[in-house]
N, CA, C and O atoms as a MOPAC input file, in Angstrom:
PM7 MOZYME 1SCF
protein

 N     42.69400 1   -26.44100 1   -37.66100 1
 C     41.40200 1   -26.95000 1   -37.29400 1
 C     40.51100 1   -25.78500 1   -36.87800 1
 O     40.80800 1   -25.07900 1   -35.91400 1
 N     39.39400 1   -25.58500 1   -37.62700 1
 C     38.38800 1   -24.60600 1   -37.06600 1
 C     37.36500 1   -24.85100 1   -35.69200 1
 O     36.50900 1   -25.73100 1   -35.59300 1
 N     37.65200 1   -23.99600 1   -34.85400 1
 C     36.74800 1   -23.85400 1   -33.86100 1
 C     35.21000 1   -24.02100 1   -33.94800 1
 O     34.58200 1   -23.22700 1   -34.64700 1
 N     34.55100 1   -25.03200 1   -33.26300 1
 C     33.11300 1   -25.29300 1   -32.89300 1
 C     32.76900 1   -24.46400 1   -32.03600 1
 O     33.63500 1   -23.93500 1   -31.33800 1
 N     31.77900 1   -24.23300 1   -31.92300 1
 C     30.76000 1   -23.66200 1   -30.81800 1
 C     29.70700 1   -24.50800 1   -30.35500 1
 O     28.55500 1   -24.46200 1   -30.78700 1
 N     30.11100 1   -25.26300 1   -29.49200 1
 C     28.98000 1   -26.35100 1   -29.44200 1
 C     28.08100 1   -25.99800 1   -27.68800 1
 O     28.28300 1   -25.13300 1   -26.83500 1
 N     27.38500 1   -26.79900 1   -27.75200 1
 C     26.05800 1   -25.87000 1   -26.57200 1
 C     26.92000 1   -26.85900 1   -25.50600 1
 O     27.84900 1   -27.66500 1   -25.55900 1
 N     26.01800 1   -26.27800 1   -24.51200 1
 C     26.20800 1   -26.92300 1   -23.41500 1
 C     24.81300 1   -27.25000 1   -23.07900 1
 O     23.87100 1   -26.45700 1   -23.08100 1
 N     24.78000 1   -28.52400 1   -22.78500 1
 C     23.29000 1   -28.71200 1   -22.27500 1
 C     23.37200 1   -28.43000 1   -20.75500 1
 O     24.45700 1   -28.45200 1   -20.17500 1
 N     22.36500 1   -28.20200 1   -20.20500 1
 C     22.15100 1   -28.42000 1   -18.71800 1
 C     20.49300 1   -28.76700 1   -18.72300 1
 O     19.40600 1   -28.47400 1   -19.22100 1
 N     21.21000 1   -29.64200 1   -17.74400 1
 C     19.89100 1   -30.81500 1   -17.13100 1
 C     19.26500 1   -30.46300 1   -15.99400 1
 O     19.64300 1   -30.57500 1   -14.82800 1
 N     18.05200 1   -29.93200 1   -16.54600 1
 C     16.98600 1   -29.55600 1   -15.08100 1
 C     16.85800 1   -27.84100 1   -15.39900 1
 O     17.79000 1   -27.04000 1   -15.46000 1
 N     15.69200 1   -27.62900 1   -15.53900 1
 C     15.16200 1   -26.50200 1   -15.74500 1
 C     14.28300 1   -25.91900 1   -14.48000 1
 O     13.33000 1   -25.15500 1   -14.62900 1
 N     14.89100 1   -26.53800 1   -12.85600 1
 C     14.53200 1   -26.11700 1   -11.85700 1
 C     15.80600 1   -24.39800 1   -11.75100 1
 O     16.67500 1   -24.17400 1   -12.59400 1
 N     15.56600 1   -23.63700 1   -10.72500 1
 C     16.17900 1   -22.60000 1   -10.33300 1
 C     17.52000 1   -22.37300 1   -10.48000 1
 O     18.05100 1   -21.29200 1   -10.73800 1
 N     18.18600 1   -23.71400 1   -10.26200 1
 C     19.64600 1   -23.54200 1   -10.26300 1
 C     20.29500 1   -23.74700 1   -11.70100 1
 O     21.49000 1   -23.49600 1   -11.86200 1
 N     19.49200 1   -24.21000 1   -12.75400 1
 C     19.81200 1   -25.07800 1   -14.11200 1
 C     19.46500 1   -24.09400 1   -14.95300 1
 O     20.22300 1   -23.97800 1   -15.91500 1
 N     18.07100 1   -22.93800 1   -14.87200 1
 C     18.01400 1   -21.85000 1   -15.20200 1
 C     18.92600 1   -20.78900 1   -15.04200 1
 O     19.11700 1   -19.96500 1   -15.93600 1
 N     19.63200 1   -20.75600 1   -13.70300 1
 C     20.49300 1   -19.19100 1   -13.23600 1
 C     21.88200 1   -19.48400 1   -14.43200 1
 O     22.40500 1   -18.65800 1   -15.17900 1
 N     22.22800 1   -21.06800 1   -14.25200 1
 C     23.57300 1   -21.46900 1   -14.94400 1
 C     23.28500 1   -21.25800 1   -16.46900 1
 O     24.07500 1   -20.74900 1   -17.26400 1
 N     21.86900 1   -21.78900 1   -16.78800 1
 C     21.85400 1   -21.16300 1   -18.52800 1
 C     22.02600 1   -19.51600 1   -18.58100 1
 O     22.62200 1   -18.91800 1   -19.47700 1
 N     21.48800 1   -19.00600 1   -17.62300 1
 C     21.31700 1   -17.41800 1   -18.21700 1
 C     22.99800 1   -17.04300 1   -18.13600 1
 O     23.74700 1   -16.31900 1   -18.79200 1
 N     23.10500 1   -17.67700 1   -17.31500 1
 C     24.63300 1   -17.12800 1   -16.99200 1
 C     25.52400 1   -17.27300 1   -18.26200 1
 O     26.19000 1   -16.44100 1   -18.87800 1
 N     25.31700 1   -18.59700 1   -18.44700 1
 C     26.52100 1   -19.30100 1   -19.65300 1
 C     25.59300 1   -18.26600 1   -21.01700 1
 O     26.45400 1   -18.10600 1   -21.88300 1
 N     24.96500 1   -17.93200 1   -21.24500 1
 C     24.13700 1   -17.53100 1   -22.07200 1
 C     24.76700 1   -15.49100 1   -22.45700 1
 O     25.41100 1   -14.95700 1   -23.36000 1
 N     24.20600 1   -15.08500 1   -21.38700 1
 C     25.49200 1   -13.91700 1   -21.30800 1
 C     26.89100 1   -13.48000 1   -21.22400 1
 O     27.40100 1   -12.36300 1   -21.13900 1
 N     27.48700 1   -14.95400 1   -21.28300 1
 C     28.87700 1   -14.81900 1   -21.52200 1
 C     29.12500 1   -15.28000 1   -23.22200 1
 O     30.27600 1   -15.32900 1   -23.65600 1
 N     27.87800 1   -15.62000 1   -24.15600 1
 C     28.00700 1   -16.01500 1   -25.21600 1
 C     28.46200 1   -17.36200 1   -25.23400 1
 O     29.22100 1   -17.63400 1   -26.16500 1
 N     28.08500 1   -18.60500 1   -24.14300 1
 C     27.91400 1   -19.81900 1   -24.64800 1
 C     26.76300 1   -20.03100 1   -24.89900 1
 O     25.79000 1   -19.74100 1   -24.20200 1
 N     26.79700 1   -20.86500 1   -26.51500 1
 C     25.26300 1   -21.62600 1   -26.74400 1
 C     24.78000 1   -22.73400 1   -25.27900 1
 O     25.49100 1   -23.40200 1   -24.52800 1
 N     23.21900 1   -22.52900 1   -25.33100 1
 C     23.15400 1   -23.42700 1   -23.78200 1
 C     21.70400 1   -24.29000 1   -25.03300 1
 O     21.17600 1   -23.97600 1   -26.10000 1
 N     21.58000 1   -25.70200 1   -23.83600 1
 C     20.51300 1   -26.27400 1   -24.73600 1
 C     19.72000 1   -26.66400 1   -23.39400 1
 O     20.48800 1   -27.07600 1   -22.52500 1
 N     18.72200 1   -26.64100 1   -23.11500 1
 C     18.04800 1   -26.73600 1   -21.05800 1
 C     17.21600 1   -27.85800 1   -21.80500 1
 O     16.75400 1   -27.63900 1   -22.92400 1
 N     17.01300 1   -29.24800 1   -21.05300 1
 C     16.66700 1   -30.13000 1   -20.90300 1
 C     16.25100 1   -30.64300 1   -19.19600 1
 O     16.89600 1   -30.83400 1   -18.16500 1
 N     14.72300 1   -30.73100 1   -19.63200 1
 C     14.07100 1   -31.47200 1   -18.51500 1
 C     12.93200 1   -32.46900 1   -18.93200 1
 O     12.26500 1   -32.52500 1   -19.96500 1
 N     12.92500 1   -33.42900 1   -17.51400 1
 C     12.80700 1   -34.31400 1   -17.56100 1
 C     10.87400 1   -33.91800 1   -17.83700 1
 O     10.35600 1   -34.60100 1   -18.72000 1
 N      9.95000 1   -32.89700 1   -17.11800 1
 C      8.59500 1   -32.19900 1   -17.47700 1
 C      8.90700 1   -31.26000 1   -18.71400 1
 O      9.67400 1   -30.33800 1   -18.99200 1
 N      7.87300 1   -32.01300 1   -19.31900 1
 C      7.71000 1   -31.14200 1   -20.77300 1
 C      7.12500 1   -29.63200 1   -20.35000 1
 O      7.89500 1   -28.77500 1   -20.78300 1
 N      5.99900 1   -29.05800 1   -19.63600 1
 C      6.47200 1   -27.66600 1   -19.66200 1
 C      6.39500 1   -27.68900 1   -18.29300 1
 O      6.29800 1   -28.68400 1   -17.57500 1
 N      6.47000 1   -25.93400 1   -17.80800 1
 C      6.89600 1   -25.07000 1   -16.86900 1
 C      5.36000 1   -25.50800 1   -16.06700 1
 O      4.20700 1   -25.70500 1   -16.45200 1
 N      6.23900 1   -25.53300 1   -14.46200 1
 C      5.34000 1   -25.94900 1   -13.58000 1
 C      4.74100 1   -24.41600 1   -12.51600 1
 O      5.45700 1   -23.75700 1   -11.76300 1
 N      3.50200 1   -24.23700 1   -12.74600 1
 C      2.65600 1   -23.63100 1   -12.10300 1
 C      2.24900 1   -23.22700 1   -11.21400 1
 O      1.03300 1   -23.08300 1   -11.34100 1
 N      2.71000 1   -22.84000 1   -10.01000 1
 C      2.13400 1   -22.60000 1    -8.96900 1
 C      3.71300 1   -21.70600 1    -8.26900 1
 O      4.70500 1   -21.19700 1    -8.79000 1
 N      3.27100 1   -21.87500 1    -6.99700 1
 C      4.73400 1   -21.81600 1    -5.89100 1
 C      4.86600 1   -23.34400 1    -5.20500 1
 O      4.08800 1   -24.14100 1    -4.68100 1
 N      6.61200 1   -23.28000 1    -5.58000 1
 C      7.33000 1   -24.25300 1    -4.61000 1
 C      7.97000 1   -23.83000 1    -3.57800 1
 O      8.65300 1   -24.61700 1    -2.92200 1
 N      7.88400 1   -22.72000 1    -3.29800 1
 C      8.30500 1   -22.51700 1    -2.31200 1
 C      7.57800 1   -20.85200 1    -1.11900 1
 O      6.72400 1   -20.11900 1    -1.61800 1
 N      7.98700 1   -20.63900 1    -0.00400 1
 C      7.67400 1   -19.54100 1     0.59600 1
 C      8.12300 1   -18.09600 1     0.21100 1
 O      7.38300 1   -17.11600 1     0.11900 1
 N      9.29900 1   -18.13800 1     0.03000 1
 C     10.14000 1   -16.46900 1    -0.45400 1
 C     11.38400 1   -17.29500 1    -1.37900 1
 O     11.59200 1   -18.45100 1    -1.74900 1
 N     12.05200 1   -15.97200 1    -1.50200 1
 C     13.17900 1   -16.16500 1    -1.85600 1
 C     14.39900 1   -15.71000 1    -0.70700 1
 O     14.14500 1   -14.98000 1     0.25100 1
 N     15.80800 1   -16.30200 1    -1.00000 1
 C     16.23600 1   -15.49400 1    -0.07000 1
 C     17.51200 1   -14.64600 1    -0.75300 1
 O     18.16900 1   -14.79500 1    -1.78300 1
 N     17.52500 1   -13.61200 1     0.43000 1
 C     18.16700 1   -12.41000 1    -0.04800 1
 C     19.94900 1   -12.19400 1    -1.07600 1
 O     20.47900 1   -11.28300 1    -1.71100 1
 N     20.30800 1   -13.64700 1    -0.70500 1
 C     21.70900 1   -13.79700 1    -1.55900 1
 C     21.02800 1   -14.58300 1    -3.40500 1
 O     21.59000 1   -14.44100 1    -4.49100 1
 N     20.15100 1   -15.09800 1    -3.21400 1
 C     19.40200 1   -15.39700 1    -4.14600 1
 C     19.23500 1   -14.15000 1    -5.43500 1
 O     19.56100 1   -14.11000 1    -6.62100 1
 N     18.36500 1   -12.94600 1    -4.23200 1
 C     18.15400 1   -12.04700 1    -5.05400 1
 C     19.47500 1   -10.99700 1    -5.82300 1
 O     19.55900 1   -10.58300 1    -6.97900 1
 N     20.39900 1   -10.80500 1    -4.63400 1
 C     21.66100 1   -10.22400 1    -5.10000 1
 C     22.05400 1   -11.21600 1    -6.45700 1
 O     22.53400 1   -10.53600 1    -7.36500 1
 N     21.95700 1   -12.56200 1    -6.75200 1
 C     22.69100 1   -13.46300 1    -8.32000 1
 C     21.59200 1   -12.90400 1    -9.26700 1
 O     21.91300 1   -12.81100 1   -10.45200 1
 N     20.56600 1   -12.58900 1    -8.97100 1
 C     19.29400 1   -11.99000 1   -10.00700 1
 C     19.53100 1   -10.88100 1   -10.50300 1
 O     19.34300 1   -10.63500 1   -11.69400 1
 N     20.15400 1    -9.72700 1    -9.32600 1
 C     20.32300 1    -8.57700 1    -9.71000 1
 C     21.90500 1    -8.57900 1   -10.56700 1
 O     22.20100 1    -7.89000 1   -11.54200 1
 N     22.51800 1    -9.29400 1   -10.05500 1
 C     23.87500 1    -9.06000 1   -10.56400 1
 C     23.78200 1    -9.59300 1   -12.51600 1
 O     24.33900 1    -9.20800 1   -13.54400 1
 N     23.00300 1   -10.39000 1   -12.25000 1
 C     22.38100 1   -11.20400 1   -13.69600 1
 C     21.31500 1   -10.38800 1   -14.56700 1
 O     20.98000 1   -10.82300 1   -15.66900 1
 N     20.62000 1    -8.81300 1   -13.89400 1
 C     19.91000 1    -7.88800 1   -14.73500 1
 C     18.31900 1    -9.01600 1   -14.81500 1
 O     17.51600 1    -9.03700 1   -15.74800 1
 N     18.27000 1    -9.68900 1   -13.77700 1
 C     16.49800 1    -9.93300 1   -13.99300 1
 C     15.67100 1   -10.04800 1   -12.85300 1
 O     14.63000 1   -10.65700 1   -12.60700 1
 N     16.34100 1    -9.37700 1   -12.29300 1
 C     15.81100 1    -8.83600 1   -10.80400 1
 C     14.27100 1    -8.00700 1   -10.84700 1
 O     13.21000 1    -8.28200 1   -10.28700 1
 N     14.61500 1    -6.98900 1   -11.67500 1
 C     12.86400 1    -6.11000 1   -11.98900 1
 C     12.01200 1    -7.45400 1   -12.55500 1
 O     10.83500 1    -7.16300 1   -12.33800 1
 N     12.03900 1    -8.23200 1   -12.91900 1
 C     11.60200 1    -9.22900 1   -13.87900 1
 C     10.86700 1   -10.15400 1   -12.64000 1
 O      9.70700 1   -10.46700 1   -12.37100 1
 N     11.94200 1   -10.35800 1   -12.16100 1
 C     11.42600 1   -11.23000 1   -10.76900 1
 C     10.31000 1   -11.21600 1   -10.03100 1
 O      9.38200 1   -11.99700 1    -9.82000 1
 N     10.85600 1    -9.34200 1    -9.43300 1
 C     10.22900 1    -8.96900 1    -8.76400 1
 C      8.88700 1    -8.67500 1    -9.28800 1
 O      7.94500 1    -8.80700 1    -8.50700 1
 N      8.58100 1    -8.16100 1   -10.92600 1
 C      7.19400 1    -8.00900 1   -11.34800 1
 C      6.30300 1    -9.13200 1   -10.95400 1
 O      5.12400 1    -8.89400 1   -10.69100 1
 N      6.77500 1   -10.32600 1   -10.89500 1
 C      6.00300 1   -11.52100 1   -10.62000 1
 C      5.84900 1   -11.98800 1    -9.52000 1
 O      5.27500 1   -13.05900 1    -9.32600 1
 N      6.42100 1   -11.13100 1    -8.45800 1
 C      6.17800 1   -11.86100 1    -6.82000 1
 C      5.02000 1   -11.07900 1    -6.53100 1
 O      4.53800 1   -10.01900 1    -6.92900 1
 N      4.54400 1   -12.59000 1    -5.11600 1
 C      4.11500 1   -12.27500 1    -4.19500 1
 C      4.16900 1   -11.70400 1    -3.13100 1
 O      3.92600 1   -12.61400 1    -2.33900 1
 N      4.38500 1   -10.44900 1    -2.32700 1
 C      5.14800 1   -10.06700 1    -1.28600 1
 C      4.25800 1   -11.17500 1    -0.25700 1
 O      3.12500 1   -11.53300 1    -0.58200 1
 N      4.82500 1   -11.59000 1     0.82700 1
 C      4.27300 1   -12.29000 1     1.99200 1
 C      4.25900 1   -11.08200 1     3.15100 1
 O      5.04100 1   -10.18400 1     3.46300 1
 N      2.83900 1   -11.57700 1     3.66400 1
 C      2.71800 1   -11.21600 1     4.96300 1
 C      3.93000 1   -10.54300 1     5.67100 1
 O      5.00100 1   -11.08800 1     5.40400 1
 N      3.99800 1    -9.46300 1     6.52600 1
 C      5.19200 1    -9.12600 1     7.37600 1
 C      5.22600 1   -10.02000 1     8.38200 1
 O      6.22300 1   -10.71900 1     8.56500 1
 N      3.60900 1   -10.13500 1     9.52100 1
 C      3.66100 1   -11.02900 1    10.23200 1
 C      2.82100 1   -12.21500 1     9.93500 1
 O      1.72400 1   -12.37200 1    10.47300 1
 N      3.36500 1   -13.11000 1     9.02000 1
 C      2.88500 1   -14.30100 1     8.82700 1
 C      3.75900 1   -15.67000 1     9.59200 1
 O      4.90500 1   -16.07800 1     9.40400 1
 N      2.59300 1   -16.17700 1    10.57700 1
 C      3.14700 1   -16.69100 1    11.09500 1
 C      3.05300 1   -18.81300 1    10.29400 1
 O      2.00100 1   -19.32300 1     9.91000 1
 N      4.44800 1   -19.53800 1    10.28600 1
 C      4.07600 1   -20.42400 1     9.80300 1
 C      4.05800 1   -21.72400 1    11.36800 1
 O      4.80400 1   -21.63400 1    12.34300 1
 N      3.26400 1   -22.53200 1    11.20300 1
 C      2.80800 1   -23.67500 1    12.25100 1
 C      3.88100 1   -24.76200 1    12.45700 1
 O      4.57700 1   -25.20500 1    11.54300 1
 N      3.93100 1   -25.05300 1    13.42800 1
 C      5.00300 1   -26.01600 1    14.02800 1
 C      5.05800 1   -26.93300 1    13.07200 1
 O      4.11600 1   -26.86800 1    12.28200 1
 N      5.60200 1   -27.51200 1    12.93300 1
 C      5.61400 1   -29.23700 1    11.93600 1
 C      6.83300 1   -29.75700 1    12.93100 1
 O      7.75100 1   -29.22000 1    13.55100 1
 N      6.33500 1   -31.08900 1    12.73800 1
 C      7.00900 1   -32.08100 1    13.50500 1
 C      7.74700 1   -33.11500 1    12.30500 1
 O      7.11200 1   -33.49200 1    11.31900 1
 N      9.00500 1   -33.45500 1    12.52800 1
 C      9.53400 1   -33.92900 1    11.37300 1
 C     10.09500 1   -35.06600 1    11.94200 1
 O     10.74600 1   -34.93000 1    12.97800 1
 N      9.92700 1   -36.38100 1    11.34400 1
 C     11.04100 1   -37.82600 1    12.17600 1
 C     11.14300 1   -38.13000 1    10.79300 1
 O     10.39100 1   -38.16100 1     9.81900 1
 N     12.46800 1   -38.36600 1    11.08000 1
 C     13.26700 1   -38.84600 1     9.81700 1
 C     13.33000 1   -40.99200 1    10.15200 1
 O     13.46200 1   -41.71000 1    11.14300 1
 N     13.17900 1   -41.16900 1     8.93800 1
 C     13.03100 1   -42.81400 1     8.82800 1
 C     15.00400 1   -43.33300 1     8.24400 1
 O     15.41100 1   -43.10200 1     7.10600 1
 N     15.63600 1   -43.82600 1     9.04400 1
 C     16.58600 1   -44.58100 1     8.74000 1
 C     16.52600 1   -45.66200 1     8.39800 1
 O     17.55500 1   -46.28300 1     8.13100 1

């Protein structure tokens, strides 16, 4: 019986669904990325990144890549209290 190479899909083309394609992708599995938004969403979702984040980027070779596209934040940027009640 001859060997397939068949993809792997992964579902969700948020941060974590991206790192797992590039990954499976440099080990030479076909990947197929499926999401539920037809394209790439615009802006920031979030404040920074954090630093074990950046070590899987670098270890993955798209770390300069990253970094061409950040924002550095403020050193002293301060963010405002928020008050949070959770509904049970």
């Amino acid at each position: 019986m001859a060997s397939q190479s068949l993809p792997v899909f992964v579902v969700g083309a948020g941060p974590t669904g991206l790192v797992l394609a590039l990954t499976l992708r440099q080990n030479g599995v076909p990947v197929r990325i499926i999401d539920k938004v037809a394209k790439p969403h615009v802006g920031s979702r979030g404040s920074g990144i954090m630093p074990r984040t950046l070590e899987v980027y670098n270890y993955l070779g798209v770390l300069p890549d990253v970094l061409k596209g950040a924002v550095p934040l403020p050193v002293n940027r301060l963010i405002p209290h928020l008050e949070y009640h959770s509904r049970v």
